[in-house]
C-alpha positions as CSV (number, residue, x, y, z in Angstrom):
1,X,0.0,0.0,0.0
2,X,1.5,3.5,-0.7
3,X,1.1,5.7,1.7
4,X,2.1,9.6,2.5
5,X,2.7,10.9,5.3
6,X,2.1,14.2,6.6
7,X,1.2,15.9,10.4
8,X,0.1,12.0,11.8
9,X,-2.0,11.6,8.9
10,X,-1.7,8.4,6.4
11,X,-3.0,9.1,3.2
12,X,-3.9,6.2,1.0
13,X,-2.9,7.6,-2.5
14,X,-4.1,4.0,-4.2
15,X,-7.8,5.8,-3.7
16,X,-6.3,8.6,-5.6
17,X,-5.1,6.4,-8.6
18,X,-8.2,6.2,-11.8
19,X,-8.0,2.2,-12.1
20,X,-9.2,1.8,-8.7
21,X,-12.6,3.0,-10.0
22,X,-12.7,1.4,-13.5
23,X,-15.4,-0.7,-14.2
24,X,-16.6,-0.3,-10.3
25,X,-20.5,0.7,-11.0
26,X,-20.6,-2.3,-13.2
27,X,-19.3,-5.1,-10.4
28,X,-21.9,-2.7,-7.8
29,X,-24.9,-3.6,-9.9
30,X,-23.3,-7.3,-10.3
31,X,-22.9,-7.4,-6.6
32,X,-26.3,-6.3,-5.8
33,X,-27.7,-8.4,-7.6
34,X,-25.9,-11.6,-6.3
35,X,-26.4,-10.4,-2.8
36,X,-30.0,-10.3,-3.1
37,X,-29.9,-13.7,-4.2
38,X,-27.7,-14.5,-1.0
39,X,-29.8,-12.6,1.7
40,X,-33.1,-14.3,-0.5
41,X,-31.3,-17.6,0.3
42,X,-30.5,-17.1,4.0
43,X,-34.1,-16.0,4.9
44,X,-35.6,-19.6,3.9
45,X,-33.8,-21.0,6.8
46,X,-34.4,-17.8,9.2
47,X,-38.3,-18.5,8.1
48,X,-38.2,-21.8,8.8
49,X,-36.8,-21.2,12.1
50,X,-39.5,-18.0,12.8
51,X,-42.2,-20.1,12.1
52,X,-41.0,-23.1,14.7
53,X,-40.8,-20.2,17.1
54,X,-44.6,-18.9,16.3
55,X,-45.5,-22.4,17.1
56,X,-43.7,-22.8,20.4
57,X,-45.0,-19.3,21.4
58,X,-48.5,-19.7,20.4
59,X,-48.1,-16.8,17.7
60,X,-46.0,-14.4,19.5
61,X,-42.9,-15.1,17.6
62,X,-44.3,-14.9,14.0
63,X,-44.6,-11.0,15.2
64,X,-40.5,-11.2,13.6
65,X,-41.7,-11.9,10.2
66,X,-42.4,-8.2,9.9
67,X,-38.9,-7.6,10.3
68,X,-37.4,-10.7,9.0
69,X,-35.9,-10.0,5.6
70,X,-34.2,-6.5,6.9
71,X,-33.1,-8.7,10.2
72,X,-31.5,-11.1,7.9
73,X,-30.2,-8.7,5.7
74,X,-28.4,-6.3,8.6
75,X,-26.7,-9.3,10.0
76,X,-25.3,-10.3,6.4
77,X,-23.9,-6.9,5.6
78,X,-22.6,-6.6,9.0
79,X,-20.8,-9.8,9.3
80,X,-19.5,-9.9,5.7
81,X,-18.6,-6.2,4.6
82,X,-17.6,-5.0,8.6
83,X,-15.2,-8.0,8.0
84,X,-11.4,-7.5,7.3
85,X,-11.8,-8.1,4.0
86,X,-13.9,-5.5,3.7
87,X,-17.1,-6.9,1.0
88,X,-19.9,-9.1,1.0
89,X,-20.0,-12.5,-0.7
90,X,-21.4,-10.7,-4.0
91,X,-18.9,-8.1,-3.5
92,X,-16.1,-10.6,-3.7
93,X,-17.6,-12.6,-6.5
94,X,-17.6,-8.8,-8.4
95,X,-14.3,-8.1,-7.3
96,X,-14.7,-5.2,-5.2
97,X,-14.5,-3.7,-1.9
98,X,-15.3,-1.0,0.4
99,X,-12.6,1.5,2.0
100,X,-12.9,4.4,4.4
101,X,-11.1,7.8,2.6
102,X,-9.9,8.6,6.5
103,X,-8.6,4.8,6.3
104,X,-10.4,3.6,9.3
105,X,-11.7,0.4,9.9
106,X,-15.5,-1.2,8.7
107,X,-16.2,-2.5,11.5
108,X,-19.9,-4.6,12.0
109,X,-21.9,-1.4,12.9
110,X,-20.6,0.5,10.1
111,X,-21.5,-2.0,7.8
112,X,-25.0,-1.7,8.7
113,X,-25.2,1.7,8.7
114,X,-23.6,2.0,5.0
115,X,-26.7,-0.6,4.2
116,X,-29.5,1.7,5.9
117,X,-28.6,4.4,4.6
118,X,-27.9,2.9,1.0
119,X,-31.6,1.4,1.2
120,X,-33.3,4.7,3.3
121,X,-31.5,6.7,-0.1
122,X,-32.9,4.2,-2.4
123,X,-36.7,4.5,-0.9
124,X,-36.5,8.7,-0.4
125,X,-34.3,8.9,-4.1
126,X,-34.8,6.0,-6.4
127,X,-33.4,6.4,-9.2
128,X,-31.7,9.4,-8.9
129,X,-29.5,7.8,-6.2
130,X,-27.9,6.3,-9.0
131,X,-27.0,9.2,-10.6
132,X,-24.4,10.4,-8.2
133,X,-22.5,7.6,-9.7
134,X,-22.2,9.2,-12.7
135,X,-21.6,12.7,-11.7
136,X,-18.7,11.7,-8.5
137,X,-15.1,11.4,-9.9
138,X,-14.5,7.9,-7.5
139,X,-18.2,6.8,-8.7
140,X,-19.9,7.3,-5.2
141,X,-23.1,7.0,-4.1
142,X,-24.8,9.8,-1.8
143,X,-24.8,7.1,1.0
144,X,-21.1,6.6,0.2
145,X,-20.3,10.4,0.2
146,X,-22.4,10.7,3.7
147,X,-20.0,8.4,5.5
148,X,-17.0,9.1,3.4
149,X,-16.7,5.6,1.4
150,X,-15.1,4.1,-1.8
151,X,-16.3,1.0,-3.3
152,X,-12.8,0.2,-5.1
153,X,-11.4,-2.5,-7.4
154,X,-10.3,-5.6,-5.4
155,X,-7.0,-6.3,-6.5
């Protein structure tokens, strides 16, 4: 990784470089997609498992259903992109990550809170959240510019 230094400050000038960003809203669409799939995937089981509990609490549990697929959803983002390697399973398979300009850490919580805010921008500006891809020079979203986020080539 090249780095500058400068007052205590590391600077990440790989962000800087224009191949980090080639061909980036392509793989975000790709992994989108195959992220739905995954979360679609892991809520048959969580269903499964909410409707056992329904049954054992005479219809108390099947309350969760309401919040099921976001549940599911929060715990996959948060365990797979606030990992160290810093992407989802569709991310991965797209061959991309997600890096912090200030080069701190994604950590579980801000994981989830990159995926709130990404769906809470897609409900309040769909489609025009996609357009900030097209107008940023590093191809970010709004969410992405909020918390101060690249999505960058993984390689």
């Amino acid at each position: 990784m090249m780095s500058d230094q400068a007052a205590g400050f590391v600077f990440d000038t790989r962000l800087d470089e224009p191949r980090a960003y080639r061909g980036v809203r392509r793989r975000r669409i790709v992994s989108f997609l195959l992220d739905y799939f995954f979360i679609a995937l892991l809520t048959i089981p969580a269903s499964i498992i909410v409707f056992l509990l329904g049954i054992l609490t005479l219809g108390l549990g099947w309350m969760l259903f309401a919040v099921l697929v976001p549940l599911v959803a929060a715990i996959y983002v948060g365990f797979t992109m606030g990992s160290r390697g810093h992407a989802t399973p569709g991310m991965r398979l797209a061959g991309i990550k997600i890096e912090r300009l200030d080069g701190g850490p994604i950590d579980p919580l801000f994981a989830i809170l990159h995926g709130v805010l990404f769906w809470a921008g897609n409900v309040i500006l769909t489609p025009a959240i996609l357009l900030f891809g097209l107008l940023t020079a590093r191809k970010q979203l709004a969410h992405d510019l909020l918390l101060g986020t690249v999505m960058i080539r993984d390689e």
